[in-house]
N, CA, C and O atoms as CSV, one atom per row, in Angstrom:
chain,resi,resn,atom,element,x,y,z
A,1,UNK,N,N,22.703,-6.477,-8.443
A,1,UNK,CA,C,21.568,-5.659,-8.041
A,1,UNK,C,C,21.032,-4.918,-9.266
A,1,UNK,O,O,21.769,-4.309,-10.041
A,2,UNK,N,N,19.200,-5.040,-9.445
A,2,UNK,CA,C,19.217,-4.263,-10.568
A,2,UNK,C,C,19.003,-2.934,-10.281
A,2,UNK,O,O,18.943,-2.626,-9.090
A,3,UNK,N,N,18.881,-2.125,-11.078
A,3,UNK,CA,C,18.552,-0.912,-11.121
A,3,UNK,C,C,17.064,-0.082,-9.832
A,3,UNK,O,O,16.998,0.868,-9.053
A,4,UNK,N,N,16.184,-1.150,-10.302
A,4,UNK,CA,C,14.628,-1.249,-9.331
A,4,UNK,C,C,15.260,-1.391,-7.944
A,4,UNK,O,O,14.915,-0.592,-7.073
A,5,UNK,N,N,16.189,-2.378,-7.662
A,5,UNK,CA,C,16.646,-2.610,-6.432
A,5,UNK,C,C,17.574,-1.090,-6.262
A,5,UNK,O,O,17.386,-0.351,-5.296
A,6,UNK,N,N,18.157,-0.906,-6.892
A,6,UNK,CA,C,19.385,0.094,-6.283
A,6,UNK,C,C,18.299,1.850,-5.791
A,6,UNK,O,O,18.265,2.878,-5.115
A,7,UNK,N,N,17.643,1.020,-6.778
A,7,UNK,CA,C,16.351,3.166,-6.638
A,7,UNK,C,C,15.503,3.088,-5.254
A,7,UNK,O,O,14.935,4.084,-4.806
A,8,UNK,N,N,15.458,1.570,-4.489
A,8,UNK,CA,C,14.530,1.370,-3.990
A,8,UNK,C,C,15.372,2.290,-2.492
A,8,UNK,O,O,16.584,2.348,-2.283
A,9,UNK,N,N,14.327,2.870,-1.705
A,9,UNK,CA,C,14.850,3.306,-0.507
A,9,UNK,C,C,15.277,1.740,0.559
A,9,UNK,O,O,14.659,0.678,0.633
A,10,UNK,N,N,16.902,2.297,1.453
A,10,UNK,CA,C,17.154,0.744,1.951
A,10,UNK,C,C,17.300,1.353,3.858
A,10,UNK,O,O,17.905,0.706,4.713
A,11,UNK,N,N,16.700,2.475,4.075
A,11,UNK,CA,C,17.324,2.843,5.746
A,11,UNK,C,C,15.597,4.001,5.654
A,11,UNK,O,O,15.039,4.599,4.734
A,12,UNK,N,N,15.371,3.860,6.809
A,12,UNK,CA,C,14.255,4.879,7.899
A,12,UNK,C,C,14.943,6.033,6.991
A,12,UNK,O,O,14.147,6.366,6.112
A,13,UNK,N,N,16.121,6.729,6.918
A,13,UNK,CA,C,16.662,7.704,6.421
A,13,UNK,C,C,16.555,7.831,5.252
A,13,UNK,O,O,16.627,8.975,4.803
A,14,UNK,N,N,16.361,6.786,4.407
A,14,UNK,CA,C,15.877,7.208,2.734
A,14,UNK,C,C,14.404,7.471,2.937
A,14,UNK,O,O,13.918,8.537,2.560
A,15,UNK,N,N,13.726,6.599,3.481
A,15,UNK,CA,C,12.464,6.755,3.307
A,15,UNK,C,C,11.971,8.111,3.544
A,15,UNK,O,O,11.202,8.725,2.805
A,16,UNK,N,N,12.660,8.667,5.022
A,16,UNK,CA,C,12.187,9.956,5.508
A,16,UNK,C,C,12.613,11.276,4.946
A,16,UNK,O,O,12.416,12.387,5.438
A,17,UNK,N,N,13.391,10.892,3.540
A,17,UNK,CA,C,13.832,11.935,2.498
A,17,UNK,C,C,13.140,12.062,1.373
A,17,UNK,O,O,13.273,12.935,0.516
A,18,UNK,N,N,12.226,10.963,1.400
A,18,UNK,CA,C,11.286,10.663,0.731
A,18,UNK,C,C,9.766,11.305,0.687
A,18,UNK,O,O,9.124,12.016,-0.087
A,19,UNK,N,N,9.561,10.675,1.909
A,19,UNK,CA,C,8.496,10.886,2.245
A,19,UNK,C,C,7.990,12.001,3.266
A,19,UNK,O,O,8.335,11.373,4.267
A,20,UNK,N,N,7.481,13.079,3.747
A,20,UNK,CA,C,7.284,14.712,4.455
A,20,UNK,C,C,6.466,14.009,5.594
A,20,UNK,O,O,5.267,14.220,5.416
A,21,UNK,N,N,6.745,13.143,6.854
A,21,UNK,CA,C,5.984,12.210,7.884
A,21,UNK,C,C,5.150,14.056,8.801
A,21,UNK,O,O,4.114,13.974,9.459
A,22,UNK,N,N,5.602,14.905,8.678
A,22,UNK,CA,C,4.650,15.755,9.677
A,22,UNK,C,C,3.692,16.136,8.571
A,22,UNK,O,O,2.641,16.677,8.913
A,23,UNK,N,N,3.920,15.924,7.311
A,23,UNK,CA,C,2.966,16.728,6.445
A,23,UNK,C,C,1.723,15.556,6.528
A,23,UNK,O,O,0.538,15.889,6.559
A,24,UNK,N,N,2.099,14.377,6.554
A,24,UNK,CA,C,1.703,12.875,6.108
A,24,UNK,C,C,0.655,12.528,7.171
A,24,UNK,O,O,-0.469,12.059,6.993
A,25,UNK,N,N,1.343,12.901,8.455
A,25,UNK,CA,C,0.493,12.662,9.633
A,25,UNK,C,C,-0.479,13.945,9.972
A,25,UNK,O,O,-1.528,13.748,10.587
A,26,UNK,N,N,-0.206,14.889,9.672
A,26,UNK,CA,C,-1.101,16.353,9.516
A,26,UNK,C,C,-2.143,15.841,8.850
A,26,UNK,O,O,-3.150,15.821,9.558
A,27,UNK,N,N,-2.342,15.321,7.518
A,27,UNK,CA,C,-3.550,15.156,6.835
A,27,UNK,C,C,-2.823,16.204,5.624
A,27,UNK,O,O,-3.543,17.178,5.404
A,28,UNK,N,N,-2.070,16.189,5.145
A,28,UNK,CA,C,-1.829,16.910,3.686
A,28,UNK,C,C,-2.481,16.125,2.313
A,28,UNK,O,O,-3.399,15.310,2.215
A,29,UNK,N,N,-1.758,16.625,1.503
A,29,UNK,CA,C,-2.923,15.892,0.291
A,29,UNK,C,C,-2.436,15.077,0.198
A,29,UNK,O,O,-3.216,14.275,-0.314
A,30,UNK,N,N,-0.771,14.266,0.498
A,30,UNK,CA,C,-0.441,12.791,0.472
A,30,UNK,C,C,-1.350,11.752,0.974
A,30,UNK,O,O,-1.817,10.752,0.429
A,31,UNK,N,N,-1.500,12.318,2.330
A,31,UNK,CA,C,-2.432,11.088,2.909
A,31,UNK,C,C,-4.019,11.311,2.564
A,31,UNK,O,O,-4.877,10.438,2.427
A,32,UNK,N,N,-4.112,12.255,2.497
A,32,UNK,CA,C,-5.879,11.908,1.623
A,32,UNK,C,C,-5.629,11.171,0.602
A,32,UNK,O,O,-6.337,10.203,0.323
A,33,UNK,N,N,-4.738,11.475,0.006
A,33,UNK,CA,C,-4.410,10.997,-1.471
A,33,UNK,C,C,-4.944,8.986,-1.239
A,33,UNK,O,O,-5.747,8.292,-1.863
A,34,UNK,N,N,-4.043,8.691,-0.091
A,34,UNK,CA,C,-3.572,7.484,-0.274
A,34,UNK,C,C,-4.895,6.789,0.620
A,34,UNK,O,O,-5.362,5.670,0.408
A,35,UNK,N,N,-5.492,8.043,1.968
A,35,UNK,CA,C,-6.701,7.350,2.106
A,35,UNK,C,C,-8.108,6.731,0.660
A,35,UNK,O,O,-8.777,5.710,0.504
A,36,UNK,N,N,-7.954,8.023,-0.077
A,36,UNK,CA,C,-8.773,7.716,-0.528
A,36,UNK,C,C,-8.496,6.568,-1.465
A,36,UNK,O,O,-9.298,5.640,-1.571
A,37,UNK,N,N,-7.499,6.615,-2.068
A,37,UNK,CA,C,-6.782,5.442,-3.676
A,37,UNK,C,C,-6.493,4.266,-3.214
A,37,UNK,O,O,-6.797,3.235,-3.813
A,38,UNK,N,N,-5.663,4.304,-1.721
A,38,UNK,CA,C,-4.858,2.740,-1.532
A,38,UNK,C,C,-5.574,2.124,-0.240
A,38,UNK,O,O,-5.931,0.951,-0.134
A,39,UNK,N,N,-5.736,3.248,0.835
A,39,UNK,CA,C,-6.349,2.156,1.685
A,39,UNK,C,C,-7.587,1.207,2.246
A,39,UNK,O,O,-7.439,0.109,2.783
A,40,UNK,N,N,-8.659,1.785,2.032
A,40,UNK,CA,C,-9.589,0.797,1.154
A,40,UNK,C,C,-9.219,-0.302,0.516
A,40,UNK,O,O,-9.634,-1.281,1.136
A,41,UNK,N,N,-8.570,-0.622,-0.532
A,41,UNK,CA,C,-8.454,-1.661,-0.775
A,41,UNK,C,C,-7.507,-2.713,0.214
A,41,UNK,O,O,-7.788,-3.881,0.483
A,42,UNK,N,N,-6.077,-1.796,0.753
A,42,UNK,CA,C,-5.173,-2.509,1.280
A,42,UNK,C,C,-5.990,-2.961,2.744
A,42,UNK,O,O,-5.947,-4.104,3.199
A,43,UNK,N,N,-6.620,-1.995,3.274
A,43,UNK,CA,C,-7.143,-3.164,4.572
A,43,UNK,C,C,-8.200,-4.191,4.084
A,43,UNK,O,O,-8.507,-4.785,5.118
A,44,UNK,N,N,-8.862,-4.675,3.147
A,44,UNK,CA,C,-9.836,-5.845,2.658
A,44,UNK,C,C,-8.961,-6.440,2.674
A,44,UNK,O,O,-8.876,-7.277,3.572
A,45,UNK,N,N,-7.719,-6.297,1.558
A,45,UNK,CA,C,-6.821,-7.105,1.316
A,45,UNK,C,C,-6.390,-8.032,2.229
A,45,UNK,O,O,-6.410,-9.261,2.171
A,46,UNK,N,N,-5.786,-6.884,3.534
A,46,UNK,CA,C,-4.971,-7.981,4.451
A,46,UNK,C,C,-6.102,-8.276,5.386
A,46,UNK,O,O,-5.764,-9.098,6.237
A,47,UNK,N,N,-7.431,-7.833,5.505
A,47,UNK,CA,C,-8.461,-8.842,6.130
A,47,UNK,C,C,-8.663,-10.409,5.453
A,47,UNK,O,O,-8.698,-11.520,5.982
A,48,UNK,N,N,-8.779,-9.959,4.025
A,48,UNK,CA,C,-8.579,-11.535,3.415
A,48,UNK,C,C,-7.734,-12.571,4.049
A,48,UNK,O,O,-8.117,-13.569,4.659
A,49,UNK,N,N,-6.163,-12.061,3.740
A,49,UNK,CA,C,-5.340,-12.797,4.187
A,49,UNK,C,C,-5.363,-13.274,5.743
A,49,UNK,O,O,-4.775,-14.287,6.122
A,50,UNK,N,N,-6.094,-12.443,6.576
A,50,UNK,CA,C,-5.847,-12.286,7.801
A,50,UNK,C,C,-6.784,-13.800,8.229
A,50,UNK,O,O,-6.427,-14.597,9.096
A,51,UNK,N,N,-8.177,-13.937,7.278
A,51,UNK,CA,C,-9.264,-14.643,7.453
A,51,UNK,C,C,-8.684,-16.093,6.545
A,51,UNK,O,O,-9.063,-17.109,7.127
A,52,UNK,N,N,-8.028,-16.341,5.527
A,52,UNK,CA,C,-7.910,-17.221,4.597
A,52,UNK,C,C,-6.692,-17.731,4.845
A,52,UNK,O,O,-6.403,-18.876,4.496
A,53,UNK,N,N,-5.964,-17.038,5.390
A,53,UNK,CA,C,-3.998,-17.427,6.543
A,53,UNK,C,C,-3.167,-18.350,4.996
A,53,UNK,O,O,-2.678,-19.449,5.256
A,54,UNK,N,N,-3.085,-17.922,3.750
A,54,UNK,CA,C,-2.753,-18.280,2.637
A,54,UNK,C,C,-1.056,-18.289,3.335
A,54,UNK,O,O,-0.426,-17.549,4.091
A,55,UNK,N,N,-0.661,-20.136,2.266
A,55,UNK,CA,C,0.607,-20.354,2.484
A,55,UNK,C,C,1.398,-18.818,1.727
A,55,UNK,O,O,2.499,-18.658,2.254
A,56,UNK,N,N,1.158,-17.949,0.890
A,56,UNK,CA,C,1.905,-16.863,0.396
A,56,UNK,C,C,1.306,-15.694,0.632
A,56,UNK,O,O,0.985,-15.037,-0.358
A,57,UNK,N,N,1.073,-15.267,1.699
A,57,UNK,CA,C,0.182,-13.897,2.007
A,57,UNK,C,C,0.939,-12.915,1.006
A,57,UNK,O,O,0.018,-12.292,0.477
A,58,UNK,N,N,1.782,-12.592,0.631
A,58,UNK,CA,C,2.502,-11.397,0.191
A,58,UNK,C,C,1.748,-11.814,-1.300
A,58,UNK,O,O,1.164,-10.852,-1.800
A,59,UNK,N,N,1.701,-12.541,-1.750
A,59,UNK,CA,C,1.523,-13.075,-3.285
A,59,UNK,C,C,0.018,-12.567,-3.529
A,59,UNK,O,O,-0.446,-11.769,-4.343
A,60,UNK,N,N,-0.580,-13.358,-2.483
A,60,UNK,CA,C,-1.936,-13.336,-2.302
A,60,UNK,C,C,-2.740,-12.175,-2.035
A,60,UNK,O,O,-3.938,-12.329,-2.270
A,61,UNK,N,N,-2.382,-11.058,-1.606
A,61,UNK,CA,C,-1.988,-9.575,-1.261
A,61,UNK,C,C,-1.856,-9.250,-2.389
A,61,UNK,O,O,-2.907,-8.893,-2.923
A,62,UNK,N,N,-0.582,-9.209,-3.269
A,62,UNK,CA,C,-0.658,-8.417,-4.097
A,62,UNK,C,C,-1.625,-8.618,-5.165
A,62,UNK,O,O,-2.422,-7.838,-5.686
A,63,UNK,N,N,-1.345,-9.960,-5.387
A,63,UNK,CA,C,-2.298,-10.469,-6.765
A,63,UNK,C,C,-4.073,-9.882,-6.394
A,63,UNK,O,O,-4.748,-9.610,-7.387
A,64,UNK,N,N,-4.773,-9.707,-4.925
A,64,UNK,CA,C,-5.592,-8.904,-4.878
A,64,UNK,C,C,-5.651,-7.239,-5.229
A,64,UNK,O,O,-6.593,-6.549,-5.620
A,65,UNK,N,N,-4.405,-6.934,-4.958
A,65,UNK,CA,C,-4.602,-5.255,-5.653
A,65,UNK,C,C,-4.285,-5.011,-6.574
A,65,UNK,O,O,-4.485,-3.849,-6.927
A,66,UNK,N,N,-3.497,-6.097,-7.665
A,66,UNK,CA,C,-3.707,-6.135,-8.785
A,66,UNK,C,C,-5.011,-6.071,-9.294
A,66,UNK,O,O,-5.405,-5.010,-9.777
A,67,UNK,N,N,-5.997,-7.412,-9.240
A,67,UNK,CA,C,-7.361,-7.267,-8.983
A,67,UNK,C,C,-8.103,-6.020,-8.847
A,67,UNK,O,O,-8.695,-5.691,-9.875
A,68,UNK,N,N,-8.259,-5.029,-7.573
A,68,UNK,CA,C,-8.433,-4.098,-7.707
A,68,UNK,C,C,-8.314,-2.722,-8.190
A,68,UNK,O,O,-9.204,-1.884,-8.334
A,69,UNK,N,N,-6.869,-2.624,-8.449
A,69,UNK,CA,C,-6.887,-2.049,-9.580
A,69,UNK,C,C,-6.742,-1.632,-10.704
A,69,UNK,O,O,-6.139,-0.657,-11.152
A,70,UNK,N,N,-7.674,-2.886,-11.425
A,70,UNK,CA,C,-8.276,-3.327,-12.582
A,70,UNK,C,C,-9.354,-2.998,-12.858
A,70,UNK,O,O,-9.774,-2.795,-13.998
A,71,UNK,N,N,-10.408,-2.825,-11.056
A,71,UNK,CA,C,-11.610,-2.655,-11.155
A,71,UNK,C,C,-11.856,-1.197,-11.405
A,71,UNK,O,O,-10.944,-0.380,-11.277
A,72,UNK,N,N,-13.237,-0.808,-11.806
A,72,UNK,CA,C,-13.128,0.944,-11.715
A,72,UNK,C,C,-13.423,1.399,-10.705
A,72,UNK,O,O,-13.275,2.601,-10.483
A,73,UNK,N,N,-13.971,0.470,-9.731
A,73,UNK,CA,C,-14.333,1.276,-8.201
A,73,UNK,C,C,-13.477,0.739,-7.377
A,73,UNK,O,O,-12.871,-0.332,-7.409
A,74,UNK,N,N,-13.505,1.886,-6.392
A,74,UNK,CA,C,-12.665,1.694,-5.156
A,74,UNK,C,C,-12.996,1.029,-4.054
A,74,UNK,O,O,-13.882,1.698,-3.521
A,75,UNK,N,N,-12.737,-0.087,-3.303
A,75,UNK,CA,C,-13.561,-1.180,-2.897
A,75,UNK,C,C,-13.600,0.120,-1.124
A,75,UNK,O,O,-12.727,0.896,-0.736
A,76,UNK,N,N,-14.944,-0.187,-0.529
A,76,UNK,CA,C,-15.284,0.755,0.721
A,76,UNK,C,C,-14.524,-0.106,1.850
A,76,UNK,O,O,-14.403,-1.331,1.875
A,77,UNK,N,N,-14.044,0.835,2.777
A,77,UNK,CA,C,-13.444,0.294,3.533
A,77,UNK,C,C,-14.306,-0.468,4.798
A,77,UNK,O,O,-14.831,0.544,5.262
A,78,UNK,N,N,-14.677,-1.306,5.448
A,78,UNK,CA,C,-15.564,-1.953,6.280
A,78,UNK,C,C,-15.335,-1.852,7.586
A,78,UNK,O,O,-16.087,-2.405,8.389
């Protein structure tokens, strides 16, 4: 196991030591944060996949938000 693997959270219980879910679901600055930076792109993304049914959705997924952010704008959410 490398290191990336061992840091990575592996139970609901790491994650939720992680992550503040009443602050998250309140609207704190996490989730603006992530409305505004990640999700926009991540729902196009998996509309792509959803529309194009790619033999590697996960690949195909990421290699799009790679893509995006590369770009300087933040793609609008539809």
């Amino acid at each position: 196991m490398n290191e990336e693997e061992q840091a990575a959270p592996h139970s609901q219980e790491d994650l939720s030591k992680l992550i503040n879910l009443s602050e998250t679901v309140g609207g704190c600055a996490t989730r603006k944060y992530l409305n505004e930076k990640v999700t926009p792109a991540l729902l196009n993304g998996m509309r792509m996949i959803a529309v194009r049914k790619p033999e590697n959705p996960l690949r195909v997924l990421g290699e799009y938000l790679i893509e995006q952010s590369e770009s300087d704008e933040v793609p609008k959410s539809k």
